[in-house]
C-alpha positions as CSV (number, residue, x, y, z in Angstrom):
1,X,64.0,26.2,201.3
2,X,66.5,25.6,198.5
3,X,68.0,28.4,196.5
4,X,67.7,27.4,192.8
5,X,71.2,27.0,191.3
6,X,72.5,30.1,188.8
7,X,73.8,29.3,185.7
8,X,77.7,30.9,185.1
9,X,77.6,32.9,181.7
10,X,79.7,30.6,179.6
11,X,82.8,33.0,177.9
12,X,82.2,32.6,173.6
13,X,84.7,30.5,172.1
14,X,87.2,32.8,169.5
15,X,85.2,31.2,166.4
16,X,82.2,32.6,167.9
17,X,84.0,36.0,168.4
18,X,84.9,36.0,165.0
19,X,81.6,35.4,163.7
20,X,80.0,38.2,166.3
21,X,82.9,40.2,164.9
22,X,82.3,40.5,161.3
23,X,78.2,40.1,161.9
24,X,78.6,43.4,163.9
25,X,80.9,45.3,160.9
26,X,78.8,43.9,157.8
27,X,76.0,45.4,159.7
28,X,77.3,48.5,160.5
29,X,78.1,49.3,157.1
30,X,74.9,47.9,155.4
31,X,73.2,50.2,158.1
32,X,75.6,53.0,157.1
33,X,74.6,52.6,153.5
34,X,70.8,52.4,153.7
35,X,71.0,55.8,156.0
36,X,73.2,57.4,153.2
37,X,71.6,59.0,150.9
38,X,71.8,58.1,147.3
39,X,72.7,61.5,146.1
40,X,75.7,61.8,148.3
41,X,76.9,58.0,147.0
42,X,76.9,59.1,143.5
43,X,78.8,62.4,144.5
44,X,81.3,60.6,146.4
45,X,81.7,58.0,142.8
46,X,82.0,60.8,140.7
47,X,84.2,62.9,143.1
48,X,86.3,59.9,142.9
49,X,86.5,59.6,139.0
50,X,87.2,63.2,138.8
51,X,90.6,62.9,140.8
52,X,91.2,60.2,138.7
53,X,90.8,61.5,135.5
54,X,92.8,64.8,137.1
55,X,95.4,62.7,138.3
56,X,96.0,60.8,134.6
57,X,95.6,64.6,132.7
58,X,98.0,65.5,135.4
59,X,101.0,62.8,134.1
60,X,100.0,63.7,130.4
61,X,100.6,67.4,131.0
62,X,104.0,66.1,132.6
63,X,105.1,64.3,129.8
64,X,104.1,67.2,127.3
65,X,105.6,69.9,129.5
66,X,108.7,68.1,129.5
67,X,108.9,67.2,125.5
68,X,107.9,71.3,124.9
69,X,111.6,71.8,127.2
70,X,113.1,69.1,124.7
71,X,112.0,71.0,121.9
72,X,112.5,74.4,123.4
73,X,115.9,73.7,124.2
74,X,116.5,72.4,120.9
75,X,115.3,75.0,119.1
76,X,117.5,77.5,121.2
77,X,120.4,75.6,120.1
78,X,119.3,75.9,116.4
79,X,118.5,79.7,116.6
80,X,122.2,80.5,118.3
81,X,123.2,78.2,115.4
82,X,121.6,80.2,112.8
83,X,122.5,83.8,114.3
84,X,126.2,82.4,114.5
85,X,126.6,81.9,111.0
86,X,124.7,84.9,110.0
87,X,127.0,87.2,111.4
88,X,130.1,85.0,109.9
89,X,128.5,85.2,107.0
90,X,127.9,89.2,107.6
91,X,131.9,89.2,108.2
92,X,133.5,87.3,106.2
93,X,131.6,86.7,103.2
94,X,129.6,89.4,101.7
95,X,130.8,92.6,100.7
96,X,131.1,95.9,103.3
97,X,129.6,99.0,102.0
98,X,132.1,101.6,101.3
99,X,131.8,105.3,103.3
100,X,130.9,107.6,100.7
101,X,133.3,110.6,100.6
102,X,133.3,113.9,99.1
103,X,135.7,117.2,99.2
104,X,132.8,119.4,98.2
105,X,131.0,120.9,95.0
106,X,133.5,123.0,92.7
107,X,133.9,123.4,89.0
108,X,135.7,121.4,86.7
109,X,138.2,121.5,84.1
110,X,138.3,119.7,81.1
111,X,138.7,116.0,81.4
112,X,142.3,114.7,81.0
113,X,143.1,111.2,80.0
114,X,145.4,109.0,82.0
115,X,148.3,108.4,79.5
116,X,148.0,110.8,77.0
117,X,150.0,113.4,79.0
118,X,152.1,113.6,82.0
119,X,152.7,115.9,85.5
120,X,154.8,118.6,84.0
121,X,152.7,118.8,81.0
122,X,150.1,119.1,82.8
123,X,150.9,121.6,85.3
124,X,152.3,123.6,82.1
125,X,149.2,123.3,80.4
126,X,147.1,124.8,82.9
127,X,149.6,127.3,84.0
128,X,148.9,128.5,80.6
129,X,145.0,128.6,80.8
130,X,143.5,131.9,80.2
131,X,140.2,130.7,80.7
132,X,140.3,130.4,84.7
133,X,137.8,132.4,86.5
134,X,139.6,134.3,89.0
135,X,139.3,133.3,92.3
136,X,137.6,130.0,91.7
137,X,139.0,127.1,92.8
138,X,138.8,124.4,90.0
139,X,138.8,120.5,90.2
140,X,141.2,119.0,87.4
141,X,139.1,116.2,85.9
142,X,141.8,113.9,85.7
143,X,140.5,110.0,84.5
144,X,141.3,106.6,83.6
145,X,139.8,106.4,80.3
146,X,137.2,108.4,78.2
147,X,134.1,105.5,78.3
148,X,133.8,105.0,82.3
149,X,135.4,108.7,83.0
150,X,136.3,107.2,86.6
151,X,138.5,109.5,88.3
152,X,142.4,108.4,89.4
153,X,142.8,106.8,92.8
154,X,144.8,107.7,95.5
155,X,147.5,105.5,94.8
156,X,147.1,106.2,90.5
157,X,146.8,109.9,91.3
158,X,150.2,109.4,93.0
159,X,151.8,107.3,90.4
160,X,150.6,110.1,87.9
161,X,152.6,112.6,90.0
162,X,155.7,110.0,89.6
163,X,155.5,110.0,93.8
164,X,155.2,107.8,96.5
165,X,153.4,108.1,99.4
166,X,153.2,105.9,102.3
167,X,150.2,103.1,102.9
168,X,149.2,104.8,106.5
169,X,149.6,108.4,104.7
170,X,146.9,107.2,101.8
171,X,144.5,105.2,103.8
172,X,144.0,108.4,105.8
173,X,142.3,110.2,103.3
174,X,139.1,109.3,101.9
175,X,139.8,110.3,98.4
176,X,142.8,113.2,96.6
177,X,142.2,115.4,93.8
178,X,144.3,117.7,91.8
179,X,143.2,121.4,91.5
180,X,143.6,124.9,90.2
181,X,142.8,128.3,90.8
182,X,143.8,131.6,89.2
183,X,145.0,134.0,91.8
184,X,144.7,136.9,89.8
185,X,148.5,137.0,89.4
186,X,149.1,133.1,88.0
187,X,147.4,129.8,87.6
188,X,148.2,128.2,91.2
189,X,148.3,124.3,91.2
190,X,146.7,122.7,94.4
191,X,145.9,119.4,96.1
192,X,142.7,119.0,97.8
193,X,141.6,115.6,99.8
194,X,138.7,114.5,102.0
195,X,140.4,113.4,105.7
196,X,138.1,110.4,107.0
197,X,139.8,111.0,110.2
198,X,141.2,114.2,111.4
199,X,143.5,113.0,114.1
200,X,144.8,110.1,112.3
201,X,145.5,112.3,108.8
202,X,147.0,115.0,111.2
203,X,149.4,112.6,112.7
204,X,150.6,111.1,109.3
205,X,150.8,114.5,107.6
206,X,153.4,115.6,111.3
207,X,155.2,112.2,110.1
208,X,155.4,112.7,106.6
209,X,156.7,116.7,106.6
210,X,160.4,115.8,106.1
211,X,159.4,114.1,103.2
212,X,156.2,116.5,101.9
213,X,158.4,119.0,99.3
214,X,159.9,115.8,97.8
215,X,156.7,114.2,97.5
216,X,154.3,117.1,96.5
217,X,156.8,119.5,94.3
218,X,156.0,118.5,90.6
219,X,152.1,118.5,91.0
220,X,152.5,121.5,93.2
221,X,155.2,123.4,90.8
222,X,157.9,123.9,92.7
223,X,161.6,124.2,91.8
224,X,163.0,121.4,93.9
225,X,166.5,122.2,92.5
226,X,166.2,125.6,94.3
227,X,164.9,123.8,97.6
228,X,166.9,120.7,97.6
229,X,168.5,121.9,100.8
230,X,164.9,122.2,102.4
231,X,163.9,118.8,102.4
232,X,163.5,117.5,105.7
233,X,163.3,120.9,107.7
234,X,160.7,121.4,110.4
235,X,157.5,123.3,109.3
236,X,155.8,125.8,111.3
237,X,152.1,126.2,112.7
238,X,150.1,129.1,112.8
239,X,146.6,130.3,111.8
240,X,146.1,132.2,108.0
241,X,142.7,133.2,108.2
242,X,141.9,132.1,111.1
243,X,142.5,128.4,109.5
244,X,145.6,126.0,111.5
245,X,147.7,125.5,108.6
246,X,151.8,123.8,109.0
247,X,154.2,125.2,106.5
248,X,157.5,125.2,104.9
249,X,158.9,129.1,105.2
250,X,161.8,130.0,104.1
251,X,163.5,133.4,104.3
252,X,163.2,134.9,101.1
253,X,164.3,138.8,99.4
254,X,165.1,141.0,102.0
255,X,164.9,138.4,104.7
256,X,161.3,138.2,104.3
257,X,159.6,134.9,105.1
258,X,158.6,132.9,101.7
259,X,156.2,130.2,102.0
260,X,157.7,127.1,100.1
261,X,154.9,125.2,100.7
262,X,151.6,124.3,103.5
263,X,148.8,122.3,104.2
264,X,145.6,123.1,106.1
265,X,142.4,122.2,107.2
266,X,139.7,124.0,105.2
267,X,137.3,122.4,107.3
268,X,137.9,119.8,110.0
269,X,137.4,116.9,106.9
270,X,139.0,119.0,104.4
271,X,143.1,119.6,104.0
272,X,144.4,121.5,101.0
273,X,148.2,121.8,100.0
274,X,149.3,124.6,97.7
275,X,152.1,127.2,97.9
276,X,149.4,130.0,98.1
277,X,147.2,130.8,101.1
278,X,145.0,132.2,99.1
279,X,143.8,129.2,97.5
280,X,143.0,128.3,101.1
281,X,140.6,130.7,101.5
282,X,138.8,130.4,98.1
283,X,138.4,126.6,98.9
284,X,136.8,127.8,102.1
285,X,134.8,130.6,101.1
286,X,132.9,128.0,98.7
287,X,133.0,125.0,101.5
288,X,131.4,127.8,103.4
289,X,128.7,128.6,100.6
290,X,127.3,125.5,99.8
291,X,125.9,124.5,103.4
């Protein structure tokens, strides 16, 4: 009997694969999309325009962030700018305030008028005063004219002694006045200031001793004639009541040390000159009472 011939599968041509190709995809996904739920599509879409709306904020913020540095940086500039001139402005142009200075509360004399008298008269006029209290020091009210009643500077209070001092010697005081006090045995002159700093004044006043009796004698009443020899010679240190004082002695009557003349330091911000110790103490005593 005869076998019945068999057909040989015939191998698809590559059209044909093409076309089984994309049939089999555009099925696929149309099958994928009718077994996805609706819900989950629409999650998915906005998902998607989420990130996109993110992504475009995202480049906005980017763009601001970097114009706020712009104008952070700029305004930096303009703040060092400002603070700059402010304190060249501070410096240079406006006006410092001045340290007030004071060399304490005591009584005062009448007021004398720059240019109506002059050193000796004046130190002869109040030599003369019977009207002192004893044992008080007193502040001569010496001043420029009679409608502002300011009081002499350093340098004028100077001039009116017909002195000179040095620059560094004035400029380490705050302010100089001219005093005096009755001792109980004469009217004794004296020169009080306020130091502004106490090492600094004590270092001028150690460079200015040799010349201290020619600068100080006429305000301070000494006889220079008698002491022309003693300009120039060393002064010594020690304590008068238990205050650091530098004088001028000299051996006097009998040998006995004479005090020509001395500063000392009332308080660490106050130095007196006079030729009596004494009026150290007074000025002391009523530093010592007012505080």
């Amino acid at each position: 009997m005869e076998e019945p011939a068999t057909t040989k599968p015939t191998e698809p041509t590559p059209a044909e694969e093409k076309h089984l190709s994309s049939h089999t995809y555009e099925d696929d996904l149309a099958r994928a999309m009718d077994t996805t739920d609706a819900t989950v599509v629409q999650a998915m879409l906005e998902e998607a325009r989420e990130r996109e709306a993110n992504q475009k904020e995202e480049v906005i913020r980017k763009k601001q962030k970097g114009w706020y540095t712009v104008a952070a940086i700029i305004l930096a500039f303009f703040a060092l700018g400002t603070a700059g001139y402010g304190i060249y402005h501070y410096q240079t142009l406006t006006v410092p305030v001045q340290e007030s200075f004071s060399v304490g509360v005591f009584p005062q004399t009448k007021e004398v008028v720059l240019g109506t008298t002059d050193i000796r008269t004046l130190v002869a006029d109040f030599e003369a005063d019977q009207t002192l209290e004893k044992g008080k020091p007193f502040l001569i009210q010496l001043i420029k004219d009679e409608t502002t009643k300011v009081p002499l500077t350093k340098q004028e209070l100077f001039t009116f002694f017909e002195s000179k001092a040095t620059e560094p010697f004035l400029a380490s005081f705050g302010i100089l006045r001219m005093g005096i006090m009755n001792t109980g045995e004469k009217n004794v002159p004296f020169i009080i200031g306020s130091v502004t700093d106490s090492e600094i004044t004590s270092k001028e006043l150690l460079i200015a001793e040799p010349e201290l009796l020619r600068m100080l004698y006429k305000p301070l009443n000494i006889e220079l004639a008698e002491h022309s020899e003693d300009i120039g010679k060393t002064f010594s240190q020690q304590y008068i009541y238990n205050l650091p004082t530098r004088g001028l002695s000299l051996g006097g009557e009998n040998n006995a040390p004479h005090t020509v003349l001395f500063y000392g330091y009332a308080t660490e911000k106050i130095v007196v000159f006079s030729t009596d110790y004494s009026v150290l103490k007074a000025v002391y005593d009523s530093i010592l009472s007012q505080q």
